[in-house]
N, C-alpha and C positions, 0 to 999 in steps of 0.2 A: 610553156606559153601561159597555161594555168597560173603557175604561181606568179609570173610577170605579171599579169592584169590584177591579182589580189591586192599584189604591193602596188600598183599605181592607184587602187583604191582605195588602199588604207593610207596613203603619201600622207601628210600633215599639211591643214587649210595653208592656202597664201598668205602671207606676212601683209598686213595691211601702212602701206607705206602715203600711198598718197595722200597729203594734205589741203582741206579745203577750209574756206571760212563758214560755209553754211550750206545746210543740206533739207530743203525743205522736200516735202510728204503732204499728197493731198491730188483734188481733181482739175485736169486739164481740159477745159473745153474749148471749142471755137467755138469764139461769141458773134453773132450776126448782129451788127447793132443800129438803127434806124432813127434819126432827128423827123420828131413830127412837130407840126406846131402845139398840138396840145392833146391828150390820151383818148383814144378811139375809143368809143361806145360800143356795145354789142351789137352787129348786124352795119356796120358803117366802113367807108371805105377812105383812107386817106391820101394822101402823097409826100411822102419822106422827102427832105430837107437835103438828106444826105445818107453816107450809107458805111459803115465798114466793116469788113472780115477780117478778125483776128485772135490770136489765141486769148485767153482767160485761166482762171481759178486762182483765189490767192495767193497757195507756195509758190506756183510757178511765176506768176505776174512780181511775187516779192523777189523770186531769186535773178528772174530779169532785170528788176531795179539794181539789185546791189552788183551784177557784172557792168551795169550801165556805170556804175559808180567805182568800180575797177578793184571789185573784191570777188573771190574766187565762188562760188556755188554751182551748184547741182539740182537737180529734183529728181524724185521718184512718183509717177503718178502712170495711173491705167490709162492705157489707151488702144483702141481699136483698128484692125487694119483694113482704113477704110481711105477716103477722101480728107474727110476731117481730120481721122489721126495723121496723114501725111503733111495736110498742112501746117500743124501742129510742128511734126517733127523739123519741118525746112526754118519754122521760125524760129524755134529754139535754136538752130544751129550758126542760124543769123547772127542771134544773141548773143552766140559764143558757148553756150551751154553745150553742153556734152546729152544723145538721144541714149546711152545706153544702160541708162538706169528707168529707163520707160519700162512698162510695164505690158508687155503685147497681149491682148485679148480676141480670141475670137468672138466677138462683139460689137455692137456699133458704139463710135468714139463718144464721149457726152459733148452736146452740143446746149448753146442759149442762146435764145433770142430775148432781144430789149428793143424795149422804144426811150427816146429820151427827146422830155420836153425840151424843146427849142429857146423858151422862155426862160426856166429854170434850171435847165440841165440837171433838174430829176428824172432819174430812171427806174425803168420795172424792167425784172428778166425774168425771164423761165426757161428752167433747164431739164433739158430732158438726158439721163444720167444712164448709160447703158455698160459702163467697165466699173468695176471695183476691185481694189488692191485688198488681198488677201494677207494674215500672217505669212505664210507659206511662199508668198513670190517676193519678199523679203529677206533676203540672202547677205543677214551680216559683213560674213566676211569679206566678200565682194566688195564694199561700201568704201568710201574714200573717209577718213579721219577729219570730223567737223569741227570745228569750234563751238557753233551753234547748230541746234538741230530743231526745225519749224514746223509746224505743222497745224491743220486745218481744219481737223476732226471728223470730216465727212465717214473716214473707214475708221472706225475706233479701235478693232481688233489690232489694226497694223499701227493703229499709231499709237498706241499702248505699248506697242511690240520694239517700235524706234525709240521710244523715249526713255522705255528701261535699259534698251543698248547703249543709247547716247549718255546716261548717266555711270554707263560701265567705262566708256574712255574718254569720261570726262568732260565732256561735251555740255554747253547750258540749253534748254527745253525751253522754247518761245512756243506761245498756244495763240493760235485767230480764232473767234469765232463771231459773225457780225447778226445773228439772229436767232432764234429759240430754233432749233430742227430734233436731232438727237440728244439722249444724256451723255453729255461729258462730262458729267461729274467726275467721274472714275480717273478722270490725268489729271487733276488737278494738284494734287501731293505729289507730282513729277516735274512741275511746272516751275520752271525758275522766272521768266516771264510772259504774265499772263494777259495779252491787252487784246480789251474785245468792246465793240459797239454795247452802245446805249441799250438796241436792241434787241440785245440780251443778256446787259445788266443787270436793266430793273426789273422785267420779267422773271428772270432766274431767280433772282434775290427778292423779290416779293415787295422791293422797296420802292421808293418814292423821287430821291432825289440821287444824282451818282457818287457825290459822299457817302453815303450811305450804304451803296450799291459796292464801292469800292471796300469798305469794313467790311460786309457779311463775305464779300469773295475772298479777302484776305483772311478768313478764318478757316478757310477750305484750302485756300495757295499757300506755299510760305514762303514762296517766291515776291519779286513785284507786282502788282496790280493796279494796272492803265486801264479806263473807260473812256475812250471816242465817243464826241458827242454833237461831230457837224463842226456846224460852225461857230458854236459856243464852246469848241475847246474842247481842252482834254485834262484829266483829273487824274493823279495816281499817288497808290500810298504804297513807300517803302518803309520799313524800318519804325514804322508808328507813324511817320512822318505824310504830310500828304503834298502835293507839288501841282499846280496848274501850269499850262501854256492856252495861251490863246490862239484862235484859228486864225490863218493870215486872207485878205481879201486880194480876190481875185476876179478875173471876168469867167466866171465858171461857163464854159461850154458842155460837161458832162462828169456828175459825181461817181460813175463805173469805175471802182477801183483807188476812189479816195479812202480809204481803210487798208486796202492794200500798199497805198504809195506811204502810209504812214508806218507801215511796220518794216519798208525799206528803208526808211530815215531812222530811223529806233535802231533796228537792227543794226545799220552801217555804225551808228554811234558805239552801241554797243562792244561790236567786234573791233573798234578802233580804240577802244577802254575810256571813252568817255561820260562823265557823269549823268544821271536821272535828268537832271534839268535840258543838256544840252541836247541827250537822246530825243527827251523829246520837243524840242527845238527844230531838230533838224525832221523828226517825223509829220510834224504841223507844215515845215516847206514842202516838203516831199508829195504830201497829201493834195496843198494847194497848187503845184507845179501840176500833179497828174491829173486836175481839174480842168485845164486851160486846153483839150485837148479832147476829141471824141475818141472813147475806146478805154480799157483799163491800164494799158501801156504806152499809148501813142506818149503820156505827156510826162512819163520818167523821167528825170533831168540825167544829164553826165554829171561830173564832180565840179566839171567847172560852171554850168550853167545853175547845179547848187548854188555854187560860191557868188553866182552874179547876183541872183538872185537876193540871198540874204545882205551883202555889201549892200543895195539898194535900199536895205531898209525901210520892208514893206509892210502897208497898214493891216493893221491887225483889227481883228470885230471886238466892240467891248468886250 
């Protein structure tokens, strides 16, 4: 019986067979999110507009867009077994996403709450952050074969940890990040592409304008290098080359997850091998689509509401 159990521990890892298109890493919150008319003062009381509970965090908000758009993905993200993490889990499976690459923590799930102006559909959130993914609950071989592998930078150890794998089976490294928090510098020479807000461009890079900001990151990336910058567009240099798209207008209801819906449209492009220009094309609708909507996902398109969209051809801001 001895030697039986040796040999079934020493057997040889599983064969990794399953095939996905993208496999995003990072944090899952449920966002509580609130329309007021306009940002409460300290010590003041208001009355919401309106109201919704639903999941959040970049990867997972991206990997929802692109099953909405009928491409294969996954997420790996912490989560706690609590209320939060359950609703979490029921949405994701909604989605079609698969819960067994979660990350269970004796812990409370991370949660956010936002208000978003009425007016503008600017948002503030704050997240209160209680799981984090470890290298260690990161189990290779277990993983499904990505084509693309995403990530968010929030646990740096573990997504240092996916990006060196993902470059082992060949898999291209997408990096988000929409604001100064931690160093990420360190995945940047991992990063095939690198597209992140304005608001932690030009901070990062100490520059001025996002041309600018785009050269100092591409001396760091040797990847692509896209900078979001609202509704003035988006800027990126490949190849020496640099390339704009404009933002498309819309009747903005809430900008929660406009950075996210653009690196669904990027990404979809991407995994379907189409060029810089049209990537990001389609990630300027994507963006403007998940604007028209309270919530970071309510306003994901399917593939065909993409295509109405664009067919319409819609006004863009200078």
């Amino acid at each position: 019986m001895l030697k039986q159990r040796r040999e079934k521990r020493q057997s040889p890892a599983r064969k990794q067979t399953e095939r996905i298109d993208c496999l995003g890493l990072g944090i899952i919150p449920v966002d509580i999110l609130m329309e007021v008319p306009y940002y409460p003062t300290a010590g003041s009381k208001l009355n919401a507009g309106g109201m919704m509970i639903q999941g959040g965090g970049p990867a997972p908000n991206c990997m929802v867009g692109l099953r909405r758009l009928g491409l294969r993905s996954e997420v790996i993200a912490p989560i706690g077994n609590d209320l939060p993490g359950q609703i979490t889990r029921e949405e994701l499976r909604r989605e079609g996403l698969s819960d067994r690459y979660l990350v269970s923590k004796n812990v409370s799930s991370d949660v956010a709450i936002g208000f978003i102006e009425q007016k503008s559909g600017d948002r503030t959130l704050v997240l209160n952050r209680g799981a984090f993914v470890l290298p260690r609950d990161i189990v290779t071989s277990r993983l499904p074969l990505p084509k693309v592998v995403h990530l968010d930078g929030r646990d740096m150890p573990a997504c240092l940890k996916l990006a060196r794998w993902a470059k082992k089976v060949g898999a291209e490294v997408s990096f988000d990040i929409g604001s100064m928090r931690n160093d990420v510098s360190a995945i940047f020479p991992l990063v095939d592409h690198l597209v992140v807000a304005d608001a932690f461009a030009l901070p990062f890079t100490k520059t001025h304008s996002i041309r600018a900001a785009c050269t100092a990151l591409a001396e760091r990336c040797p990847g692509t290098v896209v900078v979001t910058n609202g509704t003035k567009g988006q800027t990126a240099l490949a190849d020496g080359e640099y390339h704009r798209q404009k933002a498309f207008k819309v009747k903005v209801v809430d900008t929660t997850g406009a950075g996210d819906g653009f690196h669904v449209g990027y990404l979809y492009g991407l995994i379907r091998g189409e060029d810089l220009p049209v990537r990001m094309l389609l990630g300027s609708a994507v963006a403007a689509l998940n604007c028209t909507k309270l919530g970071a996902r309510a306003g994901l398109p399917s593939q065909a509401q993409l295509l109405k969209f664009l067919r319409g051809k819609p006004r863009q801001y200078a």
